[in-house]
N, C-alpha and C positions, 0 to 999 in steps of 0.2 A: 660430178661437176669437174675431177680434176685430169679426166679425159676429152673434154671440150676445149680444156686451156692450151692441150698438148700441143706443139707444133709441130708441123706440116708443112716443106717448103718456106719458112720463115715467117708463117700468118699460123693461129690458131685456128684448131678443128670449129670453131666456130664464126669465124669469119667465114672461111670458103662456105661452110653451111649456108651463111646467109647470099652470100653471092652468089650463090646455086639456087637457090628462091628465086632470085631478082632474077637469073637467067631464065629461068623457067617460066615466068608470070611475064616478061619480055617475048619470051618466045610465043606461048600462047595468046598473048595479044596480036599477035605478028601473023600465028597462022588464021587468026578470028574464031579460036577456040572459045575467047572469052574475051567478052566484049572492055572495048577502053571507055569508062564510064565514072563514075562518082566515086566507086568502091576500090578500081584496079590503081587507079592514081594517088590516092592516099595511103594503098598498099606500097606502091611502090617507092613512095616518100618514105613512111616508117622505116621500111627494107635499109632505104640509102641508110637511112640515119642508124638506125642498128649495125650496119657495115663500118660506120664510121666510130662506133661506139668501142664495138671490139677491136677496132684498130688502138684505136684511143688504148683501149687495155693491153691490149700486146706490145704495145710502146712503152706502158710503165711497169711491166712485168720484165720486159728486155731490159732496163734499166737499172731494178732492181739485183738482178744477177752480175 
């Protein structure tokens, strides 16, 4: 776990992770890889908030140091 915390660019290996999901499920919605429906949309809600989550953490990890 203490390689996900690591920073990258000033955001943790686990933030971009999750933005790189949201682009990718973005993307395939985009080419009609996969359909925008019930499932894609609450994925994509989760996503935001997990992105927001780790930020949240990387903000009081910055802190702490």
């Amino acid at each position: 776990m203490n390689v996900l915390t690591k920073h990258f660019a000033g955001q943790s290996i686990l933030s971009w992770f999750f933005q790189l999901l949201l682009i990718s499920l973005a993307w395939l919605v985009a080419d009609n890889q996969l359909q925008n429906n019930a499932v894609t949309i609450p994925g994509a809600g989760i996503l935001t908030v997990l992105i927001y989550v780790s930020f949240a953490l990387d903000n009081r990890h910055h802190g702490e140091k």
